[in-house]
C-alpha positions in Angstrom: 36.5 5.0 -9.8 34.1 2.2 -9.7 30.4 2.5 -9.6 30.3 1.1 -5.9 33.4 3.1 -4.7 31.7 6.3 -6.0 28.7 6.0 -4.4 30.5 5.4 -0.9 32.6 8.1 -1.6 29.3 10.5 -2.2 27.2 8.4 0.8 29.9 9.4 3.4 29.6 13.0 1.8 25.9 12.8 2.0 25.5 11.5 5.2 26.8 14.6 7.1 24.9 16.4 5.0 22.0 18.6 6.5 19.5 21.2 5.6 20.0 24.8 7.0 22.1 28.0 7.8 25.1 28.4 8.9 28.0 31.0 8.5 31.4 31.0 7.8 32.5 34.0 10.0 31.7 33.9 13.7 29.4 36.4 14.0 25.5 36.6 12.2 26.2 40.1 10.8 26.4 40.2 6.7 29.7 41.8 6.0 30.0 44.3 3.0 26.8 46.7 2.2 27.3 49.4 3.8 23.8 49.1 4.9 25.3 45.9 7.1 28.0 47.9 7.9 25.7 49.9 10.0 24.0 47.4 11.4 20.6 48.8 10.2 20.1 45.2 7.8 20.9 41.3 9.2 20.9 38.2 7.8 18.9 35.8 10.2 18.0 33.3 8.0 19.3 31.2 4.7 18.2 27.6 3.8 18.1 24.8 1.3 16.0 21.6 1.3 18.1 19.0 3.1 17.8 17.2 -0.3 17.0 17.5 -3.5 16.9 15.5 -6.5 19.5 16.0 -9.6 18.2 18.2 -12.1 16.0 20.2 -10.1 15.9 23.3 -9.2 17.0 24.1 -5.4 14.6 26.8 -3.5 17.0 29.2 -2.0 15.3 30.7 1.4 16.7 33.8 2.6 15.1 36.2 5.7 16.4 39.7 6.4 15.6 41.8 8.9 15.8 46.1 9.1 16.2 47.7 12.3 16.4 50.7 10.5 13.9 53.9 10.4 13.3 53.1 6.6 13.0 50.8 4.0 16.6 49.2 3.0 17.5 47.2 0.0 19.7 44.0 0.7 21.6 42.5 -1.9 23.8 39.7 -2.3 25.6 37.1 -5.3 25.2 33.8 -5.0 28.1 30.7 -4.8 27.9 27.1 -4.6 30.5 24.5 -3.8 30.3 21.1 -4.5 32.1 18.7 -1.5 35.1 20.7 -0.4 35.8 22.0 -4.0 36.2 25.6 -5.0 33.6 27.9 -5.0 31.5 28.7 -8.0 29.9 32.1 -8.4 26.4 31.4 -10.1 24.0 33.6 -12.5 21.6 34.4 -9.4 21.1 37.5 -7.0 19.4 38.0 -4.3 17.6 41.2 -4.0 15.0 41.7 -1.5 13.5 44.9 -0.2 12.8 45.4 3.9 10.6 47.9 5.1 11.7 49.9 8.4 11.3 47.4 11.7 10.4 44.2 9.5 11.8 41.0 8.4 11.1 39.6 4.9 11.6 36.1 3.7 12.3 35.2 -0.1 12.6 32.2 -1.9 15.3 32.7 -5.1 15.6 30.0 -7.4 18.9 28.7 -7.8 21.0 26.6 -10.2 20.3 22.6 -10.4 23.4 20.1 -10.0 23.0 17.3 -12.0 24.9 14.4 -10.0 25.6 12.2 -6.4 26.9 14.7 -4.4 26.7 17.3 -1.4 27.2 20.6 -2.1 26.8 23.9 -0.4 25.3 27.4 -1.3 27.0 30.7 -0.4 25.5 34.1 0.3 28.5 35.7 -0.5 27.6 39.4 1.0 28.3 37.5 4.5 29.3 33.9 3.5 26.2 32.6 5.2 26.1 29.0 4.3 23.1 26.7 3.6 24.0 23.2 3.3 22.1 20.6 1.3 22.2 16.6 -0.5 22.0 16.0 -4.4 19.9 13.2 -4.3 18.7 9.9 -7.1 16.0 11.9 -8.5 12.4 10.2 -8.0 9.5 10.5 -10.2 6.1 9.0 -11.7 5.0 7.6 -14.4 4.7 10.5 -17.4 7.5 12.7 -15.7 10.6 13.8 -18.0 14.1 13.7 -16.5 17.0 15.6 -18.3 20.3 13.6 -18.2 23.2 15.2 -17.4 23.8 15.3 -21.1 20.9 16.8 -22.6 18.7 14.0 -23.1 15.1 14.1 -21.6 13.7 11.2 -20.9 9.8 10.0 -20.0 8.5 6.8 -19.2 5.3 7.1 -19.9 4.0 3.9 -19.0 4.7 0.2 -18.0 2.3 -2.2 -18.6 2.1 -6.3 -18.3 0.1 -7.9 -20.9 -0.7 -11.6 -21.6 1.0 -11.3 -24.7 3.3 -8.7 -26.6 2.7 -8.3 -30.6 5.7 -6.3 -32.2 6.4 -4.6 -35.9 8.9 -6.4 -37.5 9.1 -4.8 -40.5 8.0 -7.9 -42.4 4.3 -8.0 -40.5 4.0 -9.0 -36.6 4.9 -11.1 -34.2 3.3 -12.4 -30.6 5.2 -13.6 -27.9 3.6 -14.7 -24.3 5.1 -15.4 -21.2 6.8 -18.5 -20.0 5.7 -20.9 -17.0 5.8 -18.7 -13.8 7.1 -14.8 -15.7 4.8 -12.4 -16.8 5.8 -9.7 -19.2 6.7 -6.8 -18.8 6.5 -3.4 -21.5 8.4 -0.4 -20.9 7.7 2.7 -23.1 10.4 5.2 -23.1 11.3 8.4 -25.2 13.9 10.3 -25.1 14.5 13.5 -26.9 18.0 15.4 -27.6 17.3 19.0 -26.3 20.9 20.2 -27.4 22.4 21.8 -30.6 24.8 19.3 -30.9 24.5 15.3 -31.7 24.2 13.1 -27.7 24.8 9.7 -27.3 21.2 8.3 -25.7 20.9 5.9 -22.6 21.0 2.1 -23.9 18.6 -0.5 -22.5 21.1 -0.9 -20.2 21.1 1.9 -18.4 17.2 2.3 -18.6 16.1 -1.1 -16.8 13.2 -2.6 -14.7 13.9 -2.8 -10.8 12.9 -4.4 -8.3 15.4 -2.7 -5.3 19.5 -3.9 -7.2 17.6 -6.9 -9.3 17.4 -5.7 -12.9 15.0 -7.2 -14.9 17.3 -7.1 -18.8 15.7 -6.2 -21.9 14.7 -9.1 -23.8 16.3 -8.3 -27.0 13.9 -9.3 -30.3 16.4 -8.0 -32.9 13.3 -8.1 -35.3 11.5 -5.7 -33.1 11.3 -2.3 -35.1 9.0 -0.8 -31.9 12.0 -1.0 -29.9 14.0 1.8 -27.9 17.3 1.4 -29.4 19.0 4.5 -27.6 22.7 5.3 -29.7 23.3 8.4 -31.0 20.4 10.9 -31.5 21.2 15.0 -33.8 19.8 17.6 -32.3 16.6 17.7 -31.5 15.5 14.5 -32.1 13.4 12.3 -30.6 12.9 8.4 -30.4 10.8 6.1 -28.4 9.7 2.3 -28.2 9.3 -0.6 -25.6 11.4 -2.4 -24.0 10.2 -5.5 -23.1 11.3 -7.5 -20.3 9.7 -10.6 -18.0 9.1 -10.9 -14.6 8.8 -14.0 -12.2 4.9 -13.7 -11.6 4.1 -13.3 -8.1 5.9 -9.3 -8.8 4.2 -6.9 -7.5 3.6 -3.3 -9.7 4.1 -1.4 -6.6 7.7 -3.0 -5.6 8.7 -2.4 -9.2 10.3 1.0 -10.9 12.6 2.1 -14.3 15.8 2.9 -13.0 18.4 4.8 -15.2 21.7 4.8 -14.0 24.7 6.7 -15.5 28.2 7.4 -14.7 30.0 10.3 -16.4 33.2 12.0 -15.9 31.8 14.2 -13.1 29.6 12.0 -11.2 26.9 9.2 -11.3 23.1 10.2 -12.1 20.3 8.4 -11.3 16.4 8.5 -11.4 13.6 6.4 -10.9 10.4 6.1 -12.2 7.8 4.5 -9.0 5.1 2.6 -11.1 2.6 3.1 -8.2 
């Protein structure tokens, strides 16, 4: 699939997609304690953001309430589905503790998902449902993003000189802006946080934005201060500029670095704002 029929596939997924509770069985009561066998603990209450950005962590919200005479322990796994795919138990528990006659609320940390999608979390004591959008992830300037692969990436500044002096090996060189661009310097690192050797974003896939108009590297092949991307071992790191130029009436704040990537199992995207 296509980059554009993929993300109208996940839009349409999206769209419907809200923040909240819900459950699967059509009463409220949570199903297989034998505290909620009783009746004496209920679930009123489980939630997710209505988005959240790949890669980060999701803020499970769960409330129970005891209507018993003392304090009672719930206790539930945790499963998440992504679209209308099969469910996935996941390395969390909830566990909260109610005193008799009160309602607590916790907030468990669950699993990231690292691409486009919606997807669904399951308390799966009950099978109450909290529904929620894996969104482009957005950031600032100096922020790391992990790729789906392993590979963090920080942009830790863009800057738009007069003119851009580069290593090239052999001494330096200074280039300045034509009539009507400006320049523009991306600096980018990206580190392989794995144990095995990744294949780093390209300058293609790390660009300058202005909404879809992508402003290309500008490709000095005797620039040694450039991010190269290609294949980076196990833990290590790169960085350099990518330098790019800009009609020059842009504006900073209409500008961000956009990395886009497909892989087998979805797209990834995140932004960097410059403002």
């Amino acid at each position: 699939m296509d980059r554009r029929a993929f993300l109208v596939a996940a839009g349409v997924a999206i769209a419907g997609c809200t923040g909240g509770s819900e459950t699967e069985s059509p009463s409220d009561e949570t199903g297989t304690g034998s505290a909620s066998e009783t009746g004496e603990l209920a679930v009123t209450d489980v939630s997710v953001p209505g988005t959240v950005g790949i890669g980060s962590t999701v803020s499970l919200s769960v409330t129970v309430r005891n209507d018993a005479d003392a304090e009672e322990s719930y206790e539930s796994s945790v499963s998440r589905r992504i679209r209308n795919g099969e469910w996935t138990e996941l390395d969390t528990t909830v566990e909260i503790s109610v005193p008799a006659g009160e309602t607590v609320t916790e907030d468990v940390a669950v699993p990231a998902y690292e691409y486009l999608a919606a997807g669904t979390y399951r308390l799966d004591d009950g099978e109450h449902l909290a529904r929620t959008a894996f969104v482009k992830r957005e950031l600032e300037l100096g922020e790391s993003y992990t790729t789906p692969n392993g590979v963090r990436l920080t942009v830790s500044d863009v800057t738009f000189p007069d003119s851009y002096t580069y290593d090239t090996g052999d001494g330096t060189e200074t280039i300045d802006a034509a009539e009507g661009e400006k320049l523009a310097v991306t600096h980018l690192s990206a580190e392989n946080t794995t144990d095995s050797t990744v294949r780093t974003p390209g300058t293609e896939e790390a660009v300058l934005r202005r909404d879809e108009h992508e402003f290309g590297d500008m490709s000095f092949d005797s620039n040694v201060d450039k991010y190269t991307g290609g294949e980076l071992e196990a833990g290590a790191r790169i960085e350099g500029n990518i330098a790019s130029d800009v009609p020059v009436d842009e504006r900073r704040e209409d500008l961000r670095v956009g990395y886009e990537q497909s892989f087998e199992e979805g797209e990834a995207i995140a932004n960097w704002s410059l403002t």
